[in-house]
C-alpha positions as CSV (number, residue, x, y, z in Angstrom):
1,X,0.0,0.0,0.0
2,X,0.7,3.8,-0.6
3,X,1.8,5.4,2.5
4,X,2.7,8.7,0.6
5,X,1.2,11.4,2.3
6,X,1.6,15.1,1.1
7,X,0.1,17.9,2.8
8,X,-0.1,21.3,0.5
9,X,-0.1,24.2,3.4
10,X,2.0,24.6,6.7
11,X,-0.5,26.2,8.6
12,X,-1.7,25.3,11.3
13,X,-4.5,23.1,9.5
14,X,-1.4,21.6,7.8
15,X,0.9,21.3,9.8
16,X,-1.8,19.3,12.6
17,X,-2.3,17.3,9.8
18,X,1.5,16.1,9.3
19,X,1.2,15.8,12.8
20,X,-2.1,13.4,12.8
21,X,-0.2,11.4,9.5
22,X,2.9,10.6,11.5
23,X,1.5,9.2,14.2
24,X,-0.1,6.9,12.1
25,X,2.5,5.7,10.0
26,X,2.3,7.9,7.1
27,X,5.3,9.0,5.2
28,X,4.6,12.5,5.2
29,X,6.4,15.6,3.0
30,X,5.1,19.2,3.6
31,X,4.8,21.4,0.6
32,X,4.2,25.2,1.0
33,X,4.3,27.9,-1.7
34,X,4.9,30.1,1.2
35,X,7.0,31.1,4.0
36,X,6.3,28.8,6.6
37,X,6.1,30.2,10.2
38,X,8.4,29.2,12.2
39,X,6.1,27.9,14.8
40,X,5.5,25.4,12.3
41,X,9.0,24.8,11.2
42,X,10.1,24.5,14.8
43,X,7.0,21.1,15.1
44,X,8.1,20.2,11.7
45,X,11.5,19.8,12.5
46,X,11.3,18.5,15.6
47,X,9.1,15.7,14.6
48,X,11.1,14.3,11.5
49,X,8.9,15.3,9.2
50,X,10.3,17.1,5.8
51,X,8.9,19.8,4.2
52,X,9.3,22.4,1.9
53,X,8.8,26.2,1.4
54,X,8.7,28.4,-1.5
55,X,7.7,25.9,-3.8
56,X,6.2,22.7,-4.9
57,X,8.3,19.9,-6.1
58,X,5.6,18.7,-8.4
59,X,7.0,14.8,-9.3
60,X,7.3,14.2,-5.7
61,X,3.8,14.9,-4.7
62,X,1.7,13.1,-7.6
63,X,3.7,10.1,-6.5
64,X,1.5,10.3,-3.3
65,X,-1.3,8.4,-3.3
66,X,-3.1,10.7,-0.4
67,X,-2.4,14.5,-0.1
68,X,-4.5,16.9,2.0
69,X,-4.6,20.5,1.0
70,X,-5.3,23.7,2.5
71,X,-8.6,25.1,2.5
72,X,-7.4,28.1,0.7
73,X,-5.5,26.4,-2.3
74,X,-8.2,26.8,-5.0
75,X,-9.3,23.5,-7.1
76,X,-8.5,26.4,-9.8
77,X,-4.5,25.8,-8.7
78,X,-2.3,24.6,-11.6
79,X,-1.0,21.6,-9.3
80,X,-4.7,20.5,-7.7
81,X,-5.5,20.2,-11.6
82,X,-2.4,17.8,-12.2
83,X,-3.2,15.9,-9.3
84,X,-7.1,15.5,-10.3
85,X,-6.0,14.1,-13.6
86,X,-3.2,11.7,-12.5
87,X,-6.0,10.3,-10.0
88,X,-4.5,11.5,-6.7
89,X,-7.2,11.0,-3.7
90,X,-6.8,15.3,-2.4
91,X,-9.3,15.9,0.8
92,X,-9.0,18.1,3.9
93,X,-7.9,18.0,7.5
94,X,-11.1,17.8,8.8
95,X,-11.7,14.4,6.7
96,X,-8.7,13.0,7.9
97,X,-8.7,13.9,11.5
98,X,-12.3,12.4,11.5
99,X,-10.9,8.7,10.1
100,X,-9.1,8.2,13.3
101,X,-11.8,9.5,16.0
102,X,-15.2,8.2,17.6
103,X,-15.6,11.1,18.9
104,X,-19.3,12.8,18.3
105,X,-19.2,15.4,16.0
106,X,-21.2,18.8,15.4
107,X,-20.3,21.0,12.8
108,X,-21.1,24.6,12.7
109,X,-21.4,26.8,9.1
110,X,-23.1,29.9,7.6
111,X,-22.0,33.0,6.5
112,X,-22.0,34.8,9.1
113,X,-21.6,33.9,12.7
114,X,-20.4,30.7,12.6
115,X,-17.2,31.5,15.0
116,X,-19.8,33.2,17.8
117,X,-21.9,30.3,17.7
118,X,-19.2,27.6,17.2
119,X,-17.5,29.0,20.6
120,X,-21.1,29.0,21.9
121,X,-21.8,26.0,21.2
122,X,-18.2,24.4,22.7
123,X,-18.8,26.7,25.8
124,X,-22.4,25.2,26.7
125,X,-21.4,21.6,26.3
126,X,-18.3,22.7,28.4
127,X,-21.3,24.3,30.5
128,X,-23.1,20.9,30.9
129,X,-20.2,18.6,31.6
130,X,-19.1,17.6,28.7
131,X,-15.8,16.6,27.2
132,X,-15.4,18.6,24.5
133,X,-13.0,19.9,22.1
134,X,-12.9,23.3,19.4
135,X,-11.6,22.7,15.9
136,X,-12.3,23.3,12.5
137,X,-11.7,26.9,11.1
138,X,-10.5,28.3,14.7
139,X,-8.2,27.0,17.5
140,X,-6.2,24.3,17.2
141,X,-6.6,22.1,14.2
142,X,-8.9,19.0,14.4
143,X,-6.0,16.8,13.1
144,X,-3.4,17.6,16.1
145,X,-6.5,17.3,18.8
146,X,-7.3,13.6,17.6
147,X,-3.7,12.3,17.5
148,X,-4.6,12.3,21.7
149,X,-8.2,12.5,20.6
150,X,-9.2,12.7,24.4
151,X,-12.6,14.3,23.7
152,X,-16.5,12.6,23.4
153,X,-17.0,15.5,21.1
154,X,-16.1,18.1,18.7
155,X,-17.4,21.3,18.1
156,X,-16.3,22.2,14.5
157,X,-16.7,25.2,12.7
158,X,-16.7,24.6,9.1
159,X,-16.2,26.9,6.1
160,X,-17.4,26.8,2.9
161,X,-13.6,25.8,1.6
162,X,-13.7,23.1,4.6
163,X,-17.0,21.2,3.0
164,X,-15.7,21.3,-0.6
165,X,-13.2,18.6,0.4
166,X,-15.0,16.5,2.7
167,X,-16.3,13.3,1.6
168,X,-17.2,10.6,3.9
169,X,-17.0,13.3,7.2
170,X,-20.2,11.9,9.6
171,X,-21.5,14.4,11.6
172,X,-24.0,13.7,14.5
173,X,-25.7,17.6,14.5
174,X,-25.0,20.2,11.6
175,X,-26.1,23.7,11.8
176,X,-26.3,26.3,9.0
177,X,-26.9,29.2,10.3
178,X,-27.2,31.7,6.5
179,X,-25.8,32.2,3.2
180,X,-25.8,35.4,1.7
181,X,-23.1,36.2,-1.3
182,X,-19.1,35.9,-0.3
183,X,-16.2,34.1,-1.6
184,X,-17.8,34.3,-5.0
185,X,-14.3,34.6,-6.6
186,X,-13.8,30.7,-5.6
187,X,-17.2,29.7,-7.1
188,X,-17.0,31.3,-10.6
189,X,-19.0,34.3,-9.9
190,X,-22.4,31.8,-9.5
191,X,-23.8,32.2,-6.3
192,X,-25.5,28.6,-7.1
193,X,-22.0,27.0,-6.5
194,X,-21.8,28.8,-3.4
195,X,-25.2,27.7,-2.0
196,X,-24.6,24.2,-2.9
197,X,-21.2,24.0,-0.8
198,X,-23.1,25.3,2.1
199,X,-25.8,22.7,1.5
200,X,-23.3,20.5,1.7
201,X,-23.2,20.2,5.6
202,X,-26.2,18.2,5.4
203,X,-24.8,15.6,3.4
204,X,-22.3,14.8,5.7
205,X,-24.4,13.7,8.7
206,X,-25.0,10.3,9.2
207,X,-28.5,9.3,8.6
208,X,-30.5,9.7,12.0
209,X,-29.2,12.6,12.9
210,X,-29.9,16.0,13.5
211,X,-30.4,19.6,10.8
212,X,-30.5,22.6,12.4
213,X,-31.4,25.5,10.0
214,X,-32.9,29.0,10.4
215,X,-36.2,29.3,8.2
216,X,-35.5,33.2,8.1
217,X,-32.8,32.6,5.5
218,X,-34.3,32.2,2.2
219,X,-30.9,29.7,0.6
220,X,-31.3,27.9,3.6
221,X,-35.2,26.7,4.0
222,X,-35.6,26.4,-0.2
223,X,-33.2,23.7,-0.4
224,X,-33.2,21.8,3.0
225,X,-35.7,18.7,1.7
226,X,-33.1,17.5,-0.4
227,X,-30.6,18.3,1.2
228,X,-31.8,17.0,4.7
229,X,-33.0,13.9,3.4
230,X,-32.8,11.5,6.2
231,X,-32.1,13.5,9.2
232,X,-34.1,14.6,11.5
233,X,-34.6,18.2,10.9
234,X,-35.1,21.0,13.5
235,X,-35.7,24.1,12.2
236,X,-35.5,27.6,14.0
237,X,-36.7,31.0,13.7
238,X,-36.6,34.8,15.1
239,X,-40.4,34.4,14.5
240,X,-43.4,33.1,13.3
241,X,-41.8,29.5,14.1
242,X,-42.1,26.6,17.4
243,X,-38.8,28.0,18.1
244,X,-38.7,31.9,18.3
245,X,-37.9,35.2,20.1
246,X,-41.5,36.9,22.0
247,X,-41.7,39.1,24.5
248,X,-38.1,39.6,24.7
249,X,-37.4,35.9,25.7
250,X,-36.2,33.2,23.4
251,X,-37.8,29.7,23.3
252,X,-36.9,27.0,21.6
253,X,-38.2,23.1,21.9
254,X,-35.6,20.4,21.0
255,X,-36.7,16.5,21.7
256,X,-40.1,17.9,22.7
257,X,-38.4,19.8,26.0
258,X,-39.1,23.4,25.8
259,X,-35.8,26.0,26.6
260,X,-36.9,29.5,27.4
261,X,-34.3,32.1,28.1
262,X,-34.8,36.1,29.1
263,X,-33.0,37.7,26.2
264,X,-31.3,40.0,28.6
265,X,-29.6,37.2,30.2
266,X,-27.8,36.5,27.1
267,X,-24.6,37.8,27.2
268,X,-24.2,38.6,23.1
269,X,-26.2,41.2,22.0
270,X,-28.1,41.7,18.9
271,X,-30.8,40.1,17.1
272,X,-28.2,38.1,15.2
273,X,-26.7,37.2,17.8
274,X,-30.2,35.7,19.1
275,X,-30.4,33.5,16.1
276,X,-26.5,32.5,17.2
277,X,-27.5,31.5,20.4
278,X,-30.7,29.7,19.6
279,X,-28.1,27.5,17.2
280,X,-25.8,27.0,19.6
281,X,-28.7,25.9,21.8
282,X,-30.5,23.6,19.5
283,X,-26.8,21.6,19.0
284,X,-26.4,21.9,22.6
285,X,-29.6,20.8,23.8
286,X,-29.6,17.8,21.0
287,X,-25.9,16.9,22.2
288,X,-28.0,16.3,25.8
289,X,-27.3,19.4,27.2
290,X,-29.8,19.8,30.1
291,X,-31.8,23.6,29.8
292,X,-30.4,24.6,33.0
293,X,-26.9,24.6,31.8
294,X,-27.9,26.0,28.4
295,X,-29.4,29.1,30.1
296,X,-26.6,29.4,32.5
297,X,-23.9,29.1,29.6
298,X,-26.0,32.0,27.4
299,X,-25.3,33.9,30.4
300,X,-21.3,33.2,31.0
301,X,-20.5,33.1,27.3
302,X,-17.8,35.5,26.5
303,X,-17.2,36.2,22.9
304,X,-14.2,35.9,20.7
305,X,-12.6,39.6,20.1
306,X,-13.4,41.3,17.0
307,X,-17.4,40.6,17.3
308,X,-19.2,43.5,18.5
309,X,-16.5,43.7,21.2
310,X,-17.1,46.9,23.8
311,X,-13.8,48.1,24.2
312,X,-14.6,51.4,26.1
313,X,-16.6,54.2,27.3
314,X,-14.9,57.4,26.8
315,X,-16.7,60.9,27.9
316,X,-20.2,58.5,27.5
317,X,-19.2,57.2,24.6
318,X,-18.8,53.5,24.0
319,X,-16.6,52.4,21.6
320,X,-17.6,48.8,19.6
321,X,-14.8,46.8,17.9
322,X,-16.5,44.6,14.9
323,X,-13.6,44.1,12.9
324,X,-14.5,40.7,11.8
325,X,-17.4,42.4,9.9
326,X,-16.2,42.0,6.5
327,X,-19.6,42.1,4.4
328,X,-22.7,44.0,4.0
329,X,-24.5,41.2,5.9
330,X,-22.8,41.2,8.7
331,X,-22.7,45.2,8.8
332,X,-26.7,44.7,8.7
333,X,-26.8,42.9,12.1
334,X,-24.2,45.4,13.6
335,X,-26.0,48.4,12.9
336,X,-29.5,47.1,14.1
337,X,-27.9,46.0,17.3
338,X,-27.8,49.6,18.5
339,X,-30.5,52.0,19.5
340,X,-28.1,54.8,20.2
341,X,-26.7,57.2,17.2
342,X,-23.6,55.8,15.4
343,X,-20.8,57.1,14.6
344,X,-19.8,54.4,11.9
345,X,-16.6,53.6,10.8
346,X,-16.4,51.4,8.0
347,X,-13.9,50.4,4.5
348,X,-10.7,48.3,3.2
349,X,-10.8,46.2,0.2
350,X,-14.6,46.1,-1.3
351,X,-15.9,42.6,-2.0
352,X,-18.5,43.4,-4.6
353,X,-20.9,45.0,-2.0
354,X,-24.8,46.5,-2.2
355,X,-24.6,48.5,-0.2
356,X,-28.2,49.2,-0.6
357,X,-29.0,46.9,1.4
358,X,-28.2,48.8,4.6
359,X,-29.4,52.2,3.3
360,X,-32.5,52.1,5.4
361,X,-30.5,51.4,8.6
362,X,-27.5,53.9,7.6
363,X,-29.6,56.4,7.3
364,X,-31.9,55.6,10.7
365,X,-28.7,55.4,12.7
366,X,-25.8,56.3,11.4
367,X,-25.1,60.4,12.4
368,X,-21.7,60.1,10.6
369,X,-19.4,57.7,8.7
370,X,-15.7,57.5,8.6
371,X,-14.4,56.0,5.1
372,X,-11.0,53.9,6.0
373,X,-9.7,52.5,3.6
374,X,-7.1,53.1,0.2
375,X,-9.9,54.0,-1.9
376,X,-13.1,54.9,-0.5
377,X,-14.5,56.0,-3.2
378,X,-17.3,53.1,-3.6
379,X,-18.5,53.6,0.0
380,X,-18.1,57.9,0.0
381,X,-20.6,57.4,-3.3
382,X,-22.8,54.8,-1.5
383,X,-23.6,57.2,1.7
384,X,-22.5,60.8,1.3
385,X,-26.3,61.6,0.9
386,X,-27.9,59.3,2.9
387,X,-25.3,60.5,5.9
388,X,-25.3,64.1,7.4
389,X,-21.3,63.7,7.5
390,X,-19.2,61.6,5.8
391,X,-15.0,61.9,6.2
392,X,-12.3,60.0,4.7
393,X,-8.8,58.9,5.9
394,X,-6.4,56.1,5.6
395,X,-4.8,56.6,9.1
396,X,-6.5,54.4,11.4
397,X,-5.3,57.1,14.5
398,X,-7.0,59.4,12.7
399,X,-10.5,58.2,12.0
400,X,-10.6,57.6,15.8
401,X,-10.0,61.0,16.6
402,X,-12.4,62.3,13.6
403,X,-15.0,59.8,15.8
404,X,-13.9,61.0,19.3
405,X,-15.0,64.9,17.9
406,X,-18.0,63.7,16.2
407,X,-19.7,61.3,18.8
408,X,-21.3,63.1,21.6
409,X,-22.4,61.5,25.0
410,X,-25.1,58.4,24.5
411,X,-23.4,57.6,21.2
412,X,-21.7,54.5,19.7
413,X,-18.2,54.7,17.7
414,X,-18.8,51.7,15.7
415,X,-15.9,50.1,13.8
416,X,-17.7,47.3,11.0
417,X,-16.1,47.6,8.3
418,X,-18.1,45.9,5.6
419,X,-14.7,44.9,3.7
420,X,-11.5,42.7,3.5
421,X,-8.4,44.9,5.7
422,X,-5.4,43.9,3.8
423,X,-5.3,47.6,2.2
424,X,-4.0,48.5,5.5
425,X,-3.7,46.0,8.0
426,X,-2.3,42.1,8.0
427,X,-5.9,41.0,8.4
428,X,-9.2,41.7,10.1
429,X,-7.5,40.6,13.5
430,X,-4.5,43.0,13.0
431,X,-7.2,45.4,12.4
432,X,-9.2,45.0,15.2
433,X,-6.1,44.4,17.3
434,X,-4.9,48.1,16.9
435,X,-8.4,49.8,16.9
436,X,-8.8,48.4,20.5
437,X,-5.2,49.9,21.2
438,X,-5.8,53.0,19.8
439,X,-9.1,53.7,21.8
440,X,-7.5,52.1,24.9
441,X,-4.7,54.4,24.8
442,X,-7.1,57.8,24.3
């Protein structure tokens, strides 16, 4: 037998993955076009396993029978195309980390808010006693976790990238939380594609077990008969639904046993962040979560940085970190979770966005907006008559103190960008990272 294993990618997916392959006997090679971190080349090293940066020594890898790549290589990428015609088996980390577990599995995508409800989701398992890990497109890598593979369960969150190469994954409980237009560049412009790769959670749970889906997205609820085929299906709703938000208290009823939580108890705020948390406790609930610890883990939760994170109140004015915000949609939620006036700062690389789709809310709430950003010409256009003030900078110091003199007491400085950050910052993180500093430091 073949016990060629390449992995395209060094990251931490990848290199958890080399990781996982060793341990069970696997002759593994490491292949990145990039610079490897040195985190990674450090493990590498240390554990016998070669690698490469910089390039790919193309003869090498076809002769592997198995290689796992990163989620980010493209299927478009001249070598993934090589290796599809010579017949090569390519899948992900997640497919291979699940081959050596018997763990239970969830697996979290949408979107937007898969990372809020994903940690939600871990932290009320974590809540009700059980032993539980966090992998998939955040923490450590799935692959590293099962080469010990201590836990009863995983809590996966699962991208769109993820799905595309998973094959024979079984998942116990799969939540889909939205779709709404992203990532269109890897799905040849047809938003179709996109759906469909969504979808494709579904497919991957074994047959018995559980759907949860929001019927407030449109994607979602017109294709979940086929896709759900087989599973028991528990569907969700801000309203209008068995499961739903009234009178400023959320109820939802998984396996006939009714959970009803005071929204103000639940520590994320928002009415996306509602639909996040009745997710997270439909899995939970379904994992055997008892409502007791569900209602007290709504109220402990503490979410990642970067989403809808209070950083400060300065002179009565709180400032809001929402740096992960990198689309219209997830702009949308940001803005309605705010009754105070907003002093909006938004911009980066533009993804394509309709912006009309917030103009109702922008112009409701938003007293001002701060363009940051390269070129903010799209998003000056979009606004400058639906806003009374509209500014534009590429100095992140500056487009906090243009806020600090616009914003007066009971307002919200809120920074959602709407777009990708690499115009000016290493990532949304980086972004969010020195936003936080900057106001901290006022």
């Amino acid at each position: 037998m073949n016990r060629k294993l390449t992995i395209l990618g060094a990251g931490e997916s990848g290199t958890g993955a080399a990781l996982l392959g060793k341990a069970k006997g696997y002759d593994v090679f490491v292949s990145d076009m990039g610079v490897i971190k040195e985190q990674y080349v450090k493990e590498l090293s240390e554990n016998g396993i070669e690698f490469e940066s910089g390039r790919h020594s193309e003869a090498r890898i076809l002769e592997s029978q198995l290689v796992i790549k990163s989620p980010g290589i493209p299927e478009s990428a001249p070598l993934i195309r090589k290796l599809r015609a010579n017949g090569n088996l390519i899948i992900g980390e997640i497919e291979f980390a699940a081959k050596y577990t018997a763990a239970k599995l969830i697996g979290i995508t949408g979107t937007n808010g898969k990372t809020t409800t994903t940690l939600l989701t871990y932290h009320l398992l974590k809540e009700g006693g059980f032993n539980v890990g966090l992998g998939g497109n955040i923490g450590k890598s799935f692959a590293r976790q099962v080469i010990e593979d201590k836990h009863d369960w995983y809590v996966l969150e699962l991208s769109s990238f993820q799905l595309d190469d998973c094959y024979e994954l079984k998942l116990d409980i799969a939540v889909l939380l939205n779709i709404t237009p992203d990532h269109l560049d890897r799905y040849e412009y047809d938003f179709e594609k996109y759906i469909a790769s969504k979808m494709r959670i579904f497919h991957l749970v074994h047959l018995g077990g559980h759907a949860v889906y929001s019927t407030d997205d449109h994607q979602s609820g017109k294709n979940i008969s086929s896709a759900a085929r087989g599973l028991k299906v528990h569907p969700f709703s801000l309203g209008g639904d068995a499961s739903e938000i009234l009178y400023d208290r959320l109820f939802f009823t998984p396996l006939n046993v009714e959970v009803s939580a005071p929204r103000a108890d639940i520590s994320i705020k928002g009415l996306h962040n509602m639909k996040n948390a009745m997710a997270a406790g439909y899995a939970a609930s379904l994992a055997g979560v008892s409502e007791e610890a569900v209602i007290k883990g709504f109220k402990t939760f503490k979410n990642a940085p970067h989403r809808l994170e209070s950083v400060r109140k300065i002179d009565g004015v709180e400032y809001i970190n929402d740096s992960k915000a990198t689309n219209v949609d997830s702009v949308f939620y940001a803005l309605d979770a705010f009754k105070t006036p907003i002093v909006w700062i938004a911009g980066g690389i533009d993804k394509g966005n309709d912006y009309s789709l917030i103009n109702a809310l922008v112009e409701e709430k938003v007293k001002a907006l701060i363009c940051l950003g390269k070129d903010n010409s799209k998003l000056f256009t979009a606004f400058e008559n639906l806003v009374p003030t509209v500014k534009a900078t590429d100095d992140l110091i500056k487009a906090i103190r243009m806020a600090k003199e616009l914003a007066s007491p009971g307002d919200t400085v809120l920074l959602s960008p709407a777009c990708a950050s690499f115009d000016l910052f290493k990532n949304y993180e980086d972004r969010g990272d020195q936003f936080r500093a900057a106001v901290l430091s006022i």
